[in-house]
N, C-alpha and C positions, 0 to 999 in steps of 0.2 A: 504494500500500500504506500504512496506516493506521501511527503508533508502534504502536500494539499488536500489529499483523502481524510488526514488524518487530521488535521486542524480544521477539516469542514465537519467531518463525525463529532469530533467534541463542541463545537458549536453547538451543534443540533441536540446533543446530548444534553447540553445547559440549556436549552430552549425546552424541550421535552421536560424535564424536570422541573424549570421553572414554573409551567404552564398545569406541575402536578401538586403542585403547594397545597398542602390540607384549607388553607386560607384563601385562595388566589382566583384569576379569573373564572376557572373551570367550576368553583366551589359556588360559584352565585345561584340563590334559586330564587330573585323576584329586584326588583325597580319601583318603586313606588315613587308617586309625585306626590308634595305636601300642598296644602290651601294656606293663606291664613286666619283658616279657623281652627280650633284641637281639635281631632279627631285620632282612633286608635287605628292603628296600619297594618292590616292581615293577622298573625300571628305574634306580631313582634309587643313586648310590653311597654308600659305607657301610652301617651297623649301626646301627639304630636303637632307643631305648627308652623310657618317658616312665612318672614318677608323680607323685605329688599334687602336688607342688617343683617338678620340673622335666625337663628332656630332653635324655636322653646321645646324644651322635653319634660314634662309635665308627668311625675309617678316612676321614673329612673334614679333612684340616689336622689330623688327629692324635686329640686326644677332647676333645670340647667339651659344654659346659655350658649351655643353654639357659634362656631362663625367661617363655615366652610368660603373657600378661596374660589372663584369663579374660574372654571377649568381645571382645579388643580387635584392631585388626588384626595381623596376624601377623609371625613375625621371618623374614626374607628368610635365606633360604642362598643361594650362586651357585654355580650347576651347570652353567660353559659359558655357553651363550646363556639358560639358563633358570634361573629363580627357585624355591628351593623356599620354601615359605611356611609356617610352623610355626606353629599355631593352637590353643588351648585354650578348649572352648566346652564350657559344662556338666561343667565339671569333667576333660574326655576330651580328650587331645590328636591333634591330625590334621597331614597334612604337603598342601599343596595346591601342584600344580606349574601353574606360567606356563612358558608356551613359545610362544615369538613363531612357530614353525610348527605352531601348531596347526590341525588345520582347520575348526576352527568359526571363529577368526582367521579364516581365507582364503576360508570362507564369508561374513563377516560382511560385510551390506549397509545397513548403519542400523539405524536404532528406526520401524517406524511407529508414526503418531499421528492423532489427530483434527484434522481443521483447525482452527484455531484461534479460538475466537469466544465474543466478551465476555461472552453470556447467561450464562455459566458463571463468571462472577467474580460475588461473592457477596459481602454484608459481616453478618458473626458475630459474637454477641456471646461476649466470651470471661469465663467466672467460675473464679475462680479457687479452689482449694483451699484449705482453711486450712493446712495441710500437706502436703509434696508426699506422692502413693500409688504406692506399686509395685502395676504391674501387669504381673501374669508373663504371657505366649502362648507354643503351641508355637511348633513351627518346621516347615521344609521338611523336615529331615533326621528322620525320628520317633525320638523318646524325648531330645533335644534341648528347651531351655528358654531363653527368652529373661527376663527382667526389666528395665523399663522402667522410670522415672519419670514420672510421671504428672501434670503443671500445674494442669490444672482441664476444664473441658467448653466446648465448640464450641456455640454453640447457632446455627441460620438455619432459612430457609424455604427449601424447594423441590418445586417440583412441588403446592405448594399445601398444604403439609404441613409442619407441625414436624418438624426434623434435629437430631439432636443427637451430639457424635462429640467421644472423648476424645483430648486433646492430651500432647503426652509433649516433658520440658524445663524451664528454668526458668521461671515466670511471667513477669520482667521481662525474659525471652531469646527468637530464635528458638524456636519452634515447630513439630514434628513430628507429624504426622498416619498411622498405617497404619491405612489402610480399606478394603473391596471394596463393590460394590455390585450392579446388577443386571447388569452388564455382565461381571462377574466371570467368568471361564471361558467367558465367551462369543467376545468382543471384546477383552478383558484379561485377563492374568493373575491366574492364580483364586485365590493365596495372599494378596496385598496388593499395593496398589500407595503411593507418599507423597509428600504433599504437605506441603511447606516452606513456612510460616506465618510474618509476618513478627512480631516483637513488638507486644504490645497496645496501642494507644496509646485511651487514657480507657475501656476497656472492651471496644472494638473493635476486630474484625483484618478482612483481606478475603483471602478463599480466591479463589484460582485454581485452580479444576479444569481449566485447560488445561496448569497445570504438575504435574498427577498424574503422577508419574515410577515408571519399574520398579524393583524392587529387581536385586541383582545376578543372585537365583536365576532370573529369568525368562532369562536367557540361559545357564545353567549347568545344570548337575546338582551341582556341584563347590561352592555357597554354600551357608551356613549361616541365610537370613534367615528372621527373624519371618515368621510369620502374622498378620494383624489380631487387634484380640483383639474377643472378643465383642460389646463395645458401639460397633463401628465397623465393623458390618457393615451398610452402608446398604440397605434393598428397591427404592430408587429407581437408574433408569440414569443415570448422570456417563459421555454419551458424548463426554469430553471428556479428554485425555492423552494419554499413550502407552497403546498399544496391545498385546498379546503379540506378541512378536518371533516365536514358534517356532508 
């Protein structure tokens, strides 16, 4: 087996793993949106309510005060063996539960992926913005918003053809990529999938499309991720990554 088989297997090994966390994406079994009025949220204990500030919990260790980050990840409550997760996305706040018996948990067999293979490492020229750009996409959940910052543009060849795919980040930082391509809904997950760009060195970065990774919503119904946005919608097939799990 080559270094690159073998430094792509442990990749995937740490993504498999990650993805099996008794806590973690896989473990989610619900999303709920709050009013603000109290009311009590499927199973979960207490009285719950949230506005523009912040989110009361009403019968939890008494009444507490919340103040989840807009976008960011969420504030953990413990409920037993399980996590609630308090989340504020597009202004709207949500409770999302981890529960180590879940059973998509106790379904959960890995990530498939494409075998692994070099044709698919690429080297892009990366230019850069004069200013960074937001750039907003929906999301999975509809009437949800995401906003990005946006570095500069990807540019390579493939398939014989000028590509060109916007990058989101600092310019002198790591680099984030969400793209779909021809594979999309086919063979992958049809919202996006992203690839992690190392920083440019003299102009240049090198894309690994073997390391095009899921977001979290390809195993959920329960995540809140991006869609590609428009200019990183590629026509060519990249059968090279992770695969749709479901």
């Amino acid at each position: 087996m080559s270094e690159f088989e073998q430094e792509w297997k442990q990749w995937h090994a740490d993504r498999e793993a990650s993805y099996g966390d008794p806590l973690g994406w896989v473990s989610l079994t619900g999303l709920y949106w709050l009013t603000d009025d109290f009311e009590t949220v499927a199973d979960l204990p207490g009285r719950w309510k949230a506005d523009a500030d912040s989110v009361t919990v009403e019968g939890v260790d008494g009444v507490s005060t919340l103040s989840p980050v807009e976008g960011a990840p969420g504030i953990l409550v413990e409920d037993g063996d399980r996590r609630i997760e308090v989340i504020r996305r597009t202004g709207s706040v949500a409770l999302r539960v981890h529960d180590p018996e879940a059973p998509t948990l106790k379904a959960y067999k890995g990530i498939p992926a494409y075998e692994p293979d070099e044709k698919f490492v690429v080297t892009a020229t990366f230019a850069p913005y004069d200013s960074p750009v937001t750039v907003t996409t929906g999301a999975v959940v509809e009437g949800l918003e995401h906003h990005h910052t946006a570095a500069g543009t990807l540019d390579f060849e493939w398939a014989g053809a000028a590509q060109q795919l916007v990058a989101f980040g600092g310019k002198d930082a790591e680099l984030r990529v969400l793209f779909t391509d021809a594979t999309s809904g086919v063979t992958t997950y049809p919202a996006a999938r992203i690839l992690t760009v190392p920083a440019a060195q003299d102009g240049t970065v090198v894309l690994d499309f073997n390391r095009a990774a899921n977001l979290p919503c390809a195993f959920t119904d329960y995540a809140t991720c991006p869609v590609a946005p428009a200019e990183n919608r590629l026509t060519v097939a990249i059968e090279a990554g992770e695969k749709n799990p479901r």
